[in-house]
C-alpha positions as CSV (number, residue, x, y, z in Angstrom):
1,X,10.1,-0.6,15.6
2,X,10.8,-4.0,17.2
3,X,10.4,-6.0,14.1
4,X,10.8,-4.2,10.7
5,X,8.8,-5.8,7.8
6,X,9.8,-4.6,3.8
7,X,8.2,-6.2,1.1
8,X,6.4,-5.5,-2.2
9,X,3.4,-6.9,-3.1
10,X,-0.3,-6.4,-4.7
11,X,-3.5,-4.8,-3.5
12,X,-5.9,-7.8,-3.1
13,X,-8.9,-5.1,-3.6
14,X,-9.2,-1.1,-3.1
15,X,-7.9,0.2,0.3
16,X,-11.2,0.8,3.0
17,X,-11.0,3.9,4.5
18,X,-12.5,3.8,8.4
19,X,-12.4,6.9,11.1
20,X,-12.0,5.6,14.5
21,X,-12.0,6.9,18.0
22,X,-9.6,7.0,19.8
23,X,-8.7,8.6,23.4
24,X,-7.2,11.2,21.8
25,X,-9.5,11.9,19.2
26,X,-10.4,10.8,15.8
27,X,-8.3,8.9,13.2
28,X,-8.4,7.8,10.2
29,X,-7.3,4.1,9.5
30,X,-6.6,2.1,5.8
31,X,-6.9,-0.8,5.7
32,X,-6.1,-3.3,2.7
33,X,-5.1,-7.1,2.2
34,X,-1.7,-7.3,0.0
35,X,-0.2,-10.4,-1.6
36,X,3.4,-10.6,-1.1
37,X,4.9,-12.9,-3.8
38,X,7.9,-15.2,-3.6
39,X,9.5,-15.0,-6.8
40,X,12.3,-17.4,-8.6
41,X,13.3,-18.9,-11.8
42,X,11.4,-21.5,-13.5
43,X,14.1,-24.4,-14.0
44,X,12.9,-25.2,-18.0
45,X,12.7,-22.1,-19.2
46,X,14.6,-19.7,-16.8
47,X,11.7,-17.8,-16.9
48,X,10.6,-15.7,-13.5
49,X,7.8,-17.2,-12.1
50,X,5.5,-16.7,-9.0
51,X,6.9,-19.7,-6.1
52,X,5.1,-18.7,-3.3
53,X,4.0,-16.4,-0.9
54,X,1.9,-15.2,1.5
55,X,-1.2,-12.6,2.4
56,X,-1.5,-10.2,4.5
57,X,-3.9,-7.1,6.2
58,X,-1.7,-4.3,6.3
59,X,-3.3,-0.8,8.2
60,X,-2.1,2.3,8.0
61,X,-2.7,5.2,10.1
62,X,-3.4,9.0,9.7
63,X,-2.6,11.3,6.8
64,X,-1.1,8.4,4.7
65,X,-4.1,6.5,5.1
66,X,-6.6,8.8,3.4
67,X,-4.1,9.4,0.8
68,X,-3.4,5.5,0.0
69,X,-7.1,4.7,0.2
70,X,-7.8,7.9,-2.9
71,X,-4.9,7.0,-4.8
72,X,-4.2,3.3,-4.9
73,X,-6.8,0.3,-6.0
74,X,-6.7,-3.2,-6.5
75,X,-4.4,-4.4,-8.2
76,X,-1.5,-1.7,-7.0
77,X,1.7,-2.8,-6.9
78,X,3.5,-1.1,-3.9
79,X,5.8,-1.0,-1.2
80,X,5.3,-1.6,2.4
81,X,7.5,-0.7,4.9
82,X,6.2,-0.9,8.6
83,X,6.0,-3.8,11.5
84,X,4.4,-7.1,12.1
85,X,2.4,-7.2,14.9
86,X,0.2,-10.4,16.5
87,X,-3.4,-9.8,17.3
88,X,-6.2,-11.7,19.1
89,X,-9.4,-12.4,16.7
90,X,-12.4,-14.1,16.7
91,X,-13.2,-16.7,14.0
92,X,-16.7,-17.8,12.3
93,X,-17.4,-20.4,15.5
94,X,-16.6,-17.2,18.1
95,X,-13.5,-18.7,18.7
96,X,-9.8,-16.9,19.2
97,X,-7.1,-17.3,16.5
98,X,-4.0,-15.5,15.9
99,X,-3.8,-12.7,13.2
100,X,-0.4,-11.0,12.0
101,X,-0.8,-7.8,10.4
102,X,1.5,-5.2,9.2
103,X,0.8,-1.9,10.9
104,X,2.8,0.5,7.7
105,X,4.7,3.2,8.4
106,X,4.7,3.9,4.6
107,X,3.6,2.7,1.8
108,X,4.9,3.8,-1.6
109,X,3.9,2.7,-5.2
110,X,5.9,1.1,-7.4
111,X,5.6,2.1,-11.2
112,X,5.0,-1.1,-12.4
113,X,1.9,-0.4,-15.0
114,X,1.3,3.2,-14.0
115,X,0.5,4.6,-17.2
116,X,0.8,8.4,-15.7
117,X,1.7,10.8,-13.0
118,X,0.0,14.3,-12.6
119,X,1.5,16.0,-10.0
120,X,-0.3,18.3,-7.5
121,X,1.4,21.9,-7.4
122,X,3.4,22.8,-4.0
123,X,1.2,24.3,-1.3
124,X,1.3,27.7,-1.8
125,X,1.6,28.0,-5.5
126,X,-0.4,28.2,-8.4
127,X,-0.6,25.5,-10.9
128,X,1.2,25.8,-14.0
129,X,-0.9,26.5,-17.3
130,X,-0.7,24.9,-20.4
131,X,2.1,27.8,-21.6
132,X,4.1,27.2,-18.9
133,X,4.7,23.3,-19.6
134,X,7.8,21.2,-18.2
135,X,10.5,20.9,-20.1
136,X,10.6,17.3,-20.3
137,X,6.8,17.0,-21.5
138,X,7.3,19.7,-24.2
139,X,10.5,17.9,-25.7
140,X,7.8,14.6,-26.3
């Protein structure tokens, strides 16, 4: 990675799945904008507050992508970790401007307002039933 990018941010809307070809094949592409916040305190009441901060279209490639487009939606708060990269677009007038996205190598959400995780079973294995309850969830 020549430039590593980390920051947390929102989903502007839900991720858009595409499939693409590609010389080797088919892939699957998600793409999403995300608002990455700058966040400090406010002076009068020492309450955080949003300073800043920036947009951007992050992709993400493969596997991860069909998997981020069905689970997360606007509004998401997550994770990205991937690379910056400049790119070569055409504007409303058909003329060439400078976009930086983030190409992800991951993206990971953060549990800010997730309400609840249901976890698929391993591969391989059988789900549990209702009888067979974690521990955890049973002491509740």
């Amino acid at each position: 990675m020549q430039n590593m990018f980390v920051g947390k941010g929102n989903l502007g809307g839900s991720p858009e799945l595409k499939v693409l070809a590609g010389r080797n094949g088919d892939f699957e592409v998600a793409t999403m904008r995300i608002m990455f916040g700058r966040y400090g305190r406010d002076e009068d009441t020492g309450d955080v507050k949003q300073v800043g901060g920036f947009w951007r279209e992050v992709e993400i490639y493969g596997p991860k992508a069909r998997d981020v487009a069905r689970l997360l939606r606007k509004g998401s708060r997550v994770l990205v970790v991937g690379e910056e990269r400049e790119f070569m677009a055409k504007d409303e007038r058909g003329g060439e401007v400078q976009v930086i996205k983030i190409v992800a190598e991951d993206i990971a959400l953060q549990l800010t307002r997730v309400e609840k995780i249901v976890f698929a079973p391993p591969s391989g294995r059988q789900a549990q039933t209702d009888s067979q309850e974690d521990p955890a969830e049973q002491a509740a």
